[in-house]
Every structure is written in structure tokens, then in C-alpha cells.
C-alpha positions in Angstrom: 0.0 0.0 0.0 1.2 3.1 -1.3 2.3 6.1 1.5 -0.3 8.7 2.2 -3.2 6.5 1.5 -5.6 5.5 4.0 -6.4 1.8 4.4 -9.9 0.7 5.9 -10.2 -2.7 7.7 -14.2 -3.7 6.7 -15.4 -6.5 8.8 -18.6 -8.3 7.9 -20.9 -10.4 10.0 -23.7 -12.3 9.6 -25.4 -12.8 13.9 -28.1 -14.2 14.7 -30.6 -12.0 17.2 -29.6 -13.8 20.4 -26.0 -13.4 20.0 -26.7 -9.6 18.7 -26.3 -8.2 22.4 -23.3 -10.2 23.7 -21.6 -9.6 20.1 -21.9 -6.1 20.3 -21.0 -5.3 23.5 -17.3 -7.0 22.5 -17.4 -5.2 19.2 -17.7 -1.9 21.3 -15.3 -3.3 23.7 -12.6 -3.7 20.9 -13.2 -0.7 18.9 -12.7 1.2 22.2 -9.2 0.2 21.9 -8.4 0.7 18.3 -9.4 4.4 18.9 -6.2 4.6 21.3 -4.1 3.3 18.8 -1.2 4.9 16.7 -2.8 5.3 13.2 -6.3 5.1 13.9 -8.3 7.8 12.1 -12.3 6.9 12.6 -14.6 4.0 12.7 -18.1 3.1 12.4 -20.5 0.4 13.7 -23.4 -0.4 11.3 -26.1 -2.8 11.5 -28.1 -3.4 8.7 -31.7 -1.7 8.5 -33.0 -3.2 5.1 -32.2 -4.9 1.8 -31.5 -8.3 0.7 -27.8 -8.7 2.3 -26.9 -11.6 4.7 -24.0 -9.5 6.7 -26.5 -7.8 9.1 -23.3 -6.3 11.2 -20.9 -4.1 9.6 -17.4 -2.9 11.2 -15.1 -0.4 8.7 -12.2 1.2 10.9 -9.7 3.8 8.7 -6.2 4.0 9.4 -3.3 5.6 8.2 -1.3 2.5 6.9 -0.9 -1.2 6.9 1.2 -0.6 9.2 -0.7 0.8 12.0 -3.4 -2.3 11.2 -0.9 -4.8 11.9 0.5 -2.6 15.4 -3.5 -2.8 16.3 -3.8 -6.4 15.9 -0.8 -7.0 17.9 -2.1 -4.7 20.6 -6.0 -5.9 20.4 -4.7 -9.9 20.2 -3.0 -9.5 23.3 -5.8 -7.0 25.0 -8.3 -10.4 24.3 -5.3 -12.7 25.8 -5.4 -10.7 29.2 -9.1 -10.7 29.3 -9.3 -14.5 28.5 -11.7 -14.1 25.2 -10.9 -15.9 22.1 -12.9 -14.0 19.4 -13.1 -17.5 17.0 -14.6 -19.8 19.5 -16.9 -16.9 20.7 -17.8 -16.8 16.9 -18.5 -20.5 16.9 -20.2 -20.6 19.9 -22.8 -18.0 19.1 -22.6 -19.4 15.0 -21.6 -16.1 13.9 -20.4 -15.7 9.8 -17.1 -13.2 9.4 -15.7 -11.8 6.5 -13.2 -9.5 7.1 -10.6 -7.8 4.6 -9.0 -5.0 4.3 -9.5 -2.2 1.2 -8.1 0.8 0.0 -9.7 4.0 -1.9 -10.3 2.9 -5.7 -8.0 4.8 -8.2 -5.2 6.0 -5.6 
């Protein structure tokens, strides 16, 4: 990824209503501590209102580089150590769908 150009992590879920609560509050919980982070330029937490799509949870955080991602993950990984959670079998446990990527602005 070129210097100068933001980079936006996009995280997709599709939750069932009686994980909805529980999911969200670790969501909030994590995005809480990317907002501290080196790099970190604004987020958003959208659930879906209407159409057709299956992802009814939508996560986009912008940051400055790939860099500053990767720092984050480091930091949030071992946040989720300390507090004994382990995002993937909370995900399995509650049969929650991810698909997560990162993008950058089209043309730039």
C-alpha cells in the first residue's frame, strides 16, 4: 500500500438476534481500543436496517497504513489474551459468519 493513502479494515458479519447483544458489547469493547491506537483515524459500527444482504453487522475502521493495522492487531490480540476471550470460539459458539478484509480508496 502506497504512503499517504488510508487503508480501511471492513469486517462483515452475519449474527443471529440472540448473539446480537453479547456480540456487540465485544465489538464496542474492541473498537474502544483501536481508537487509542497509533494510526487510527475513525470508525463506524453499522447494523443493517434493510435490503437483501446476509451480513447484518458491519465494522469499517480507517487507518493511516498497513502498518498501523498490523500494530493494532498486535495490541488488540493480546488485550483479548489478558481478558481470556478468544474471538473465534466466541464466533463459533454464538454461530456467527465473518468476512473480514481490508481495502483501500479505488483509483489511488
Amino acid at each position: 500500500m502506497r504512503k499517504g493513502v488510508s487503508v480501511y479494515r471492513v469486517d462483515k458479519f452475519v449474527v443471529p438476534a440472540a448473539a446480537r447483544e453479547e456480540f456487540l458489547r465485544r465489538v464496542e469493547e474492541t473498537h474502544q481500543l483501536l481508537r487509542r491506537q497509533p494510526g487510527f483515524i475513525r470508525d463506524a459500527i453499522l447494523e443493517q436496517v434493510s435490503g437483501p444482504g446476509r451480513f447484518n453487522i458491519v465494522t469499517i475502521a480507517e487507518w493511516e497504513s498497513q502498518e498501523a493495522i498490523d500494530a493494532a492487531r498486535t495490541v488488540v490480540s493480546k488485550a483479548h489474551v489478558e481478558r481470556g476471550f478468544d474471538p473465534q470460539e466466541t464466533m463459533r459458539r454464538l454461530s456467527i459468519e465473518a468476512d473480514i478484509a481490508n481495502y483501500r480508496p479505488v483509483g489511488e
